[in-house]
N, C-alpha and C positions, 0 to 999 in steps of 0.2 A: 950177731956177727955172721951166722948161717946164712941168714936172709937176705945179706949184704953181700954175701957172695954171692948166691943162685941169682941174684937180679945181675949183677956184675958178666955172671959168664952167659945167663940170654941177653942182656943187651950186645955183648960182643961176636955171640955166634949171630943175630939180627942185623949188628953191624957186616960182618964179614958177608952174612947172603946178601944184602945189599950193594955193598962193594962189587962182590962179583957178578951180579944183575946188572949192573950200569956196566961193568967191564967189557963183559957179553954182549950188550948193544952197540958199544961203541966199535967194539972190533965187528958183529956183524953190520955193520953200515959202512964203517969203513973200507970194508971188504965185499961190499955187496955190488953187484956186477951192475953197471947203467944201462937201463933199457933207454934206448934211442925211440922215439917218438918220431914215426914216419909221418911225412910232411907232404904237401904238394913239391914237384921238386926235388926230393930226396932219391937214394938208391933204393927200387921195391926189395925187400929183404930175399934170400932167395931159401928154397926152400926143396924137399923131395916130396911127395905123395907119391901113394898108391892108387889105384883108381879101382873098381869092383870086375876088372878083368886080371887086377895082375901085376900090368904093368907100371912102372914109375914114372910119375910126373917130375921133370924138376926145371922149375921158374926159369932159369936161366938157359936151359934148351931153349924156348921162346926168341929169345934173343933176334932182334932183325920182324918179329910181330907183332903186332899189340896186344895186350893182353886184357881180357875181360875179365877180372879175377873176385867170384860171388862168394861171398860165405852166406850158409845158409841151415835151415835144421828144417824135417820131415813136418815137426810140432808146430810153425809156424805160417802164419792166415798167410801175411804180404810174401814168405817165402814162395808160399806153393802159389798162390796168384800171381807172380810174375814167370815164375818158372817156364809156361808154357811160350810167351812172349821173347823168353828170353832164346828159347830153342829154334823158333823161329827166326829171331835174328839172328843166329849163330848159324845157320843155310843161307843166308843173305851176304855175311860178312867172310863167312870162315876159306872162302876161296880167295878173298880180298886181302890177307893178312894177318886178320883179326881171331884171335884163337878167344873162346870162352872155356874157362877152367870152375866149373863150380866145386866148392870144397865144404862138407859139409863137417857140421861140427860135433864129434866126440859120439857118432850112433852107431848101431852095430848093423854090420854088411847087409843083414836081412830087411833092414826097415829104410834102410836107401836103396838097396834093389827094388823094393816094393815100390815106391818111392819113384823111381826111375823108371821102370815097364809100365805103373800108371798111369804117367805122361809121355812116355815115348822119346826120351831126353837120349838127344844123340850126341849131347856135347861132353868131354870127360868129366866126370864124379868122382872125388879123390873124399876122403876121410880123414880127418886131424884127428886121429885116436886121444891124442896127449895135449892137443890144443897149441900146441907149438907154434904152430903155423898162426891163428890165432892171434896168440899172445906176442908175436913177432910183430902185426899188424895192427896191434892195437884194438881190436876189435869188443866191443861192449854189446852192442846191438845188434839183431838177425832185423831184416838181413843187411847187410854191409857189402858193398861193393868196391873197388879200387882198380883204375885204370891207370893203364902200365904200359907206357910210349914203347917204337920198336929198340929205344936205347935203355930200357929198363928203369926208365923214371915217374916216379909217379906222375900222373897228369892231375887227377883229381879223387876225391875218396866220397862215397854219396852212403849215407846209412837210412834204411827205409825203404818203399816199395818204389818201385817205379814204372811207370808206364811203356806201352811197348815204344811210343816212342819217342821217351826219354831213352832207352836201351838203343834204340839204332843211331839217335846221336850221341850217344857217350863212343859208340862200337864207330861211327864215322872219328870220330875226337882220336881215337889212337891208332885207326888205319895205317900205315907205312904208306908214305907220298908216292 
């Protein structure tokens, strides 16, 4: 009769953790926030950065210019091979409208400064410490780009390296007419 209880009360305390394991799922899913998967087309999410002098960036200042917006990391081949390309375009465009924001992802201020005096990058360099920004944008792959009309719409999303001039026409794609 002992032995018929002890089985009795762990299959029940087995049942109850159970019970409360499915519980817990369902209420976190139910409750769990939708991320929006930005589209061609859609609203660019907006965002703040800091850039490695200080000041804040925030997406929707932009407003009325297109925006060239890189994600990118110090660690990576196609990041750093475009980068100088891309600086270059960004003297060509940035009087035309065309703002380039590169952001890079989750490094510490030292190793993007280095990073930046290497190449002589005179466009702003912002830091997703938290990835936020990132994870806003969907972002999986370095580097990842997204172009962002003067009305703050996506134009198009391109992940992977790009030539300089694929850069000057993606940078002519979101010009302000």
């Amino acid at each position: 009769m002992e032995k018929k209880q002890k089985r009795l009360v762990v299959r029940t305390i087995i049942l109850i953790v159970l019970a409360m394991a499915i519980g817990y799922t369902v209420y976190g899913t139910a409750t769990q926030k939708k991320v929006e998967l930005i589209a061609v087309g859609s609203e660019a999410p907006d965002f703040t950065l800091v850039d490695l002098n200080g000041e804040k960036h925030k997406l929707s200042d932009y407003k009325g210019q297109g925006v060239f917006l890189n994600f990118w990391g110090t660690w990576c081949p196609p990041c750093e091979k475009e980068m100088p390309a891309m600086n270059r375009q960004y003297q060509v465009f940035k009087d035309q409208g065309v703002q380039t924001l590169a952001v890079n992802i989750a490094q510490t201020d030292l190793e993007v400064q280095d990073f930046v005096d290497r190449y002589k990058l005179t466009f702003p360099v912002v830091i997703d410490k938290t990835k936020s920004v990132m994870t806003a944008y969907n972002v999986d792959n370095l580097p990842a780009t997204v172009l962002i009309d003067p009305d703050g719409k996506v134009v198009k999303i391109i992940t992977g390296e790009m030539t300089e001039g694929n850069i000057a026409s993606f940078m002519e794609l979101v010009k302000p007419q």
